[in-house]
KEKOL-460638 format. One line per field, with one value per residue (C-alpha): residue number from 1; y, z, x. Coordinates in steps of 0.2 Angstrom, whole numbers. Example, Ala and Ser with C-alpha at 12.3 -4.5 7.8 and 13.67 -1.06 7.14 Angstrom:
REM KEKOL-460638
i = (1	2) $
v = (-22	-5) $
w = (39	36) $
u = (62	68) $
***
This chain:
REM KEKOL-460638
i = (1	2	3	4	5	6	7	8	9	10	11	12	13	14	15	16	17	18	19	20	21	22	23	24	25	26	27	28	29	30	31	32	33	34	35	36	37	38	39	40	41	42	43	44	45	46	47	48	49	50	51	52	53	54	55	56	57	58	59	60	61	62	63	64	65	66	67	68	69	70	71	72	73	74	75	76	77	78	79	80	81	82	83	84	85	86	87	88	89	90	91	92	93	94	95	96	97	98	99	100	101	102	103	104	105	106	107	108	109	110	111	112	113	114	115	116	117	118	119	120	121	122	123	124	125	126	127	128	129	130	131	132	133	134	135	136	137	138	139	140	141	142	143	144	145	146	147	148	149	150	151	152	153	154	155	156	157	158	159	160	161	162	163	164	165	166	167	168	169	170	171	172	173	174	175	176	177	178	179	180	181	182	183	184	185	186	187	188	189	190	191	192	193	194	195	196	197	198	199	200	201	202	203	204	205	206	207	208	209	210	211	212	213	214	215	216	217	218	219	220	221	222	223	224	225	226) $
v = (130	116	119	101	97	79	68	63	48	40	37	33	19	15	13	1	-7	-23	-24	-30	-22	-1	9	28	40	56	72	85	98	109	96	98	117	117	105	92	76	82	69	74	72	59	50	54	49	30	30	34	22	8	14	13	-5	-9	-1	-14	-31	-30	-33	-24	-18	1	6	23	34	50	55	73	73	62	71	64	48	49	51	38	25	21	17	1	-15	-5	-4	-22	-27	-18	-22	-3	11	28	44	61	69	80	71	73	62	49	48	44	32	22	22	19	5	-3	-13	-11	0	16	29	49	51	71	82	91	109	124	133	146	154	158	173	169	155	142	151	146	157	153	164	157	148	138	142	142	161	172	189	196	208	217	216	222	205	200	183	188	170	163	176	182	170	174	173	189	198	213	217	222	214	223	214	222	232	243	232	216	201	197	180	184	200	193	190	205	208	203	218	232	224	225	244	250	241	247	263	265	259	274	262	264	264	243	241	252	240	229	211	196	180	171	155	140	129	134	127	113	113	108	93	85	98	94	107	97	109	102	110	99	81	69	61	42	29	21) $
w = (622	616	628	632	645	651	643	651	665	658	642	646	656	640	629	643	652	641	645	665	663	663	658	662	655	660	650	660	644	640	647	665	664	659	674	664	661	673	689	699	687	681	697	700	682	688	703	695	684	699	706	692	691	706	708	690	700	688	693	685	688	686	683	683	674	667	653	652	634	624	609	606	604	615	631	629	625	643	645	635	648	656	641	634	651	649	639	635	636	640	638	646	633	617	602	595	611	609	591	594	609	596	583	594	603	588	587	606	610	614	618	624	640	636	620	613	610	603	605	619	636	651	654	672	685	677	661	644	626	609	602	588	574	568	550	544	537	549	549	567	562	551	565	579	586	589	577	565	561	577	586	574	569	552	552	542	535	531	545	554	549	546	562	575	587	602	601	602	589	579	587	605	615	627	612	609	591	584	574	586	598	582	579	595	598	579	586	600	591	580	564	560	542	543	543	529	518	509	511	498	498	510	502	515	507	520	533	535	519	511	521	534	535	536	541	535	541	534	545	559	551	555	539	539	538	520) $
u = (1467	1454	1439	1431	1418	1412	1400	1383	1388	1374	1383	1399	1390	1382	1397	1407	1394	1398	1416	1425	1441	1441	1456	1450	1465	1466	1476	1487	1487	1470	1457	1462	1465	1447	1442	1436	1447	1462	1467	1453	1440	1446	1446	1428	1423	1429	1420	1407	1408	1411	1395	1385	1391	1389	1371	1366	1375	1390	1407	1421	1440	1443	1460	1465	1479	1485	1495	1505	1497	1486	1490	1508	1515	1530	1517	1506	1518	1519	1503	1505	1504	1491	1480	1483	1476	1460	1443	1441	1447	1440	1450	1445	1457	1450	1445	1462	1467	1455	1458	1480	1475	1463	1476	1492	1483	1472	1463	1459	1443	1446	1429	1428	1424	1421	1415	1427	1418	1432	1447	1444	1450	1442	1434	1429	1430	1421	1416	1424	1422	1426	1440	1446	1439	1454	1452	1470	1470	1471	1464	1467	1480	1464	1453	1459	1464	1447	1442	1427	1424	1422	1413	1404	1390	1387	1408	1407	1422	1414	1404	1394	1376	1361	1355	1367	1359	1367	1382	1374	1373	1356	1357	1353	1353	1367	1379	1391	1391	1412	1412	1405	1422	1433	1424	1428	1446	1452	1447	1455	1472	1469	1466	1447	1454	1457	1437	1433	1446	1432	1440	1437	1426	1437	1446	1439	1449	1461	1450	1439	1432	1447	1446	1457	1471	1492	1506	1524	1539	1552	1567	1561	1559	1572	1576	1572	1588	1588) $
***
């Protein structure tokens, strides 16, 4: 899921403290499951917000919302009326969120109330880690199931580094080192041969070097009336 956590209050104050009318969204998809623009922090994001107004003399309306997803047209839509009325709106959804609510409602205001940060899961209460990398090749069937480019932080795929030491990453000595995991696991599924196969140069076209990526399937588009 996409891992987000809440901006600084201080600039969220910054980007509305010019505008009357708030609109504060909140998302019910990944943001709330990581506890960070769900109902509850949502709620607490606009009082916040109130207080901070009322602390600097400044009176303002605070309206509050949620959407299942920010991320699809079909959920947002009904937050039309509610939007028009505000001066700006701030979404607690991932940046993919806040970048359909600006579009859908253009040319109204619309700033992130969080920073989106990766795709991850939890590995504990209130601990989120980067599993995957996004980068539109994917290589876990070679590795074990364990991403070498986003846990790996040279994104290696012919590892490991010279750097590696007792299972930990050059970077730091609390990182585990990807390919000492993707060692160990290809291992224990009896398939050591997998990191013997030297793999090519990847092509990073296929991720975000290639620019803004598109996936059409053309088995699901409704075809237009002429």
């Amino acid at each position: 899921m996409i891992i987000a956590e809440q901006k600084p209050i201080n600039e969220i104050i910054k980007l509305t403290k010019e505008h009357r009318k708030l609109l504060v969204v909140g998302c019910g998809s990944c943001v709330t499951v990581c506890f960070a623009g769900g109902e509850r922090e949502t709620e607490a994001l606009a009082a916040g917000l109130d207080l901070a107004a009322a602390k600097d003399g400044r009176k303002v309306k605070i309206e509050v919302d949620m959407s299942v997803r920010q991320c699809e047209w079909e959920f947002i839509d009904g937050l039309a009326d509610k939007v028009e009325a505000a001066d700006v709106v701030v979404s607690t959804a991932c940046g993919v969120g806040v970048q359909l609510m600006a579009e859908r409602f253009s040319p109204k205001l619309v700033v992130p109330g969080l920073n989106t940060s990766f795709m991850g899961l939890p590995v504990e209460q209130g601990v989120w880690v980067e599993n995957c990398g996004g980068c539109g090749n994917c290589v876990l069937a070679y590795t074990g199931g364990i991403c070498p480019i986003a846990r790996c932080a040279k994104s290696m795929l012919n590892g490991p580094c010279g750097g590696s030491q007792d299972g930990k990453c050059v970077v730091a000595a609390d990182i585990d080192c990807a390919w000492h995991q993707i060692y160990v696991r290809l291992k224990a599924q009896d398939r050591l041969d997998m990191i013997t196969e030297l793999k090519p140069a990847k092509d990073w076209t296929s991720a975000r070097d290639g620019g803004q990526r598109k996936i059409v399937r053309d088995d699901l588009k409704i075809p237009r009336p002429e």
